[in-house]
N, C-alpha and C positions, 0 to 999 in steps of 0.2 A: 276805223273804229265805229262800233255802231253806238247811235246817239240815240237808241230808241229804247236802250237796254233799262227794263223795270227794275226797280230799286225796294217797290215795296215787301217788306218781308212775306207778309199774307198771299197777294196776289200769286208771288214766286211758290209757297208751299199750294197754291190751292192748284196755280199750273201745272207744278211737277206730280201732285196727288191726281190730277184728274189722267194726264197720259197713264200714268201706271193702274187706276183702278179702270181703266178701260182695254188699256193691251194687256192685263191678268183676267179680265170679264172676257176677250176674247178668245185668248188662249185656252179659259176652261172651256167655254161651247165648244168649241170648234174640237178638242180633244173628247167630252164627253158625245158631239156627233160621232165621231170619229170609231170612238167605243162603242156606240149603238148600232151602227151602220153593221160593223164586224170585220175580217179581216177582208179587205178589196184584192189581195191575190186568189181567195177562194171565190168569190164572186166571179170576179174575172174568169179565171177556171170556168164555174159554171156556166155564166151567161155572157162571156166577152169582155172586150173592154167599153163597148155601149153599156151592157150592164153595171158594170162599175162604175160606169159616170152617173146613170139614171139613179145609183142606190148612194149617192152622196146629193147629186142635185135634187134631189124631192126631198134630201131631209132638213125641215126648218130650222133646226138648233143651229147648221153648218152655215147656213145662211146670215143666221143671229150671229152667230161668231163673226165672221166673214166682217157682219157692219160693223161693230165694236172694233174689230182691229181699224178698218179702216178709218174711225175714227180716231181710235188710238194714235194713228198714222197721222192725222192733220191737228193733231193738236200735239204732236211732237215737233211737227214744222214751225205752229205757232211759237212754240218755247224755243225752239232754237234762232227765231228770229227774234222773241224780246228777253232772250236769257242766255249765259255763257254756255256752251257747250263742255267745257270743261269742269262744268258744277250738273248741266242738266245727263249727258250720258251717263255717268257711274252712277248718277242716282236712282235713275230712271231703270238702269241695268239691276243696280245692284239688290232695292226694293221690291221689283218685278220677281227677280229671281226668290225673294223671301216671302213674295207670296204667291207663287206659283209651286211652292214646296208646300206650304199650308193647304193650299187650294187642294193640290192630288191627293195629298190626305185624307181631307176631309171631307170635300167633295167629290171625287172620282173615284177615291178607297181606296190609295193606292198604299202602296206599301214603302213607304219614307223611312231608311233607318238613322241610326244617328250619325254618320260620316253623313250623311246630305242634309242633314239638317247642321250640322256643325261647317258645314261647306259656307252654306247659305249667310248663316250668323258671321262666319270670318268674313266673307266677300263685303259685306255690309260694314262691319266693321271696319274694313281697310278700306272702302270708301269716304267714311269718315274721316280716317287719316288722314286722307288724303285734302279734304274740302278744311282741314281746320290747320 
């Protein structure tokens, strides 16, 4: 049993909020690079697969993403060393997932209809159920 496990309510919502607003800060760059760059089979086509390497690694957003997740990633390590895993995965899943539905929305323009938005609200939901 670990005896290092944080009790306090604050530190736990500010832990679980920070992994998630940084693997959703990830995931948008890295999808809006992603989007800018254009599609890497035509690239490829064009200019090989050196070129499709060269037309992701110059672009700084993919980069920006890149860290973000990586961060995201060590401070999901941190949480599951000073928090339960069976409170921090669904939360961490289920929340990311509801804002990475807002995010392509509203930042990338994507086109979210109401089955993926009513996805996102159950999954979150049932989370809940779950922790209470």
């Amino acid at each position: 049993m670990n005896t290092h496990l944080v009790t306090n309510p604050w530190l736990i919502a500010l832990t679980v909020a920070f992994v998630i607003l940084t693997s959703t800060t990830g995931e948008v760059l890295t999808a809006a690079a992603m989007k800018s760059i254009g599609d890497l089979d035509l690239i490829r086509a064009k200019f090989g697969m050196r070129g499709a390497i060269i037309a992701v690694v110059t672009c700084p957003t993919f980069f920006t993403g890149v860290f973000f997740m990586a961060v995201a990633f060590f401070a999901l390590l941190f949480a599951l060393n000073h928090l339960n895993l069976s409170f921090v995965g669904p939360a961490v899943a289920s929340i990311t997932l509801l804002l990475n539905t807002a995010a392509g929305k509203f930042f990338l323009k994507e086109n979210v209809d109401r089955r993926r938005w009513a996805a996102a609200v159950l999954v979150c939901i049932g989370v809940y159920l779950l922790a209470h």
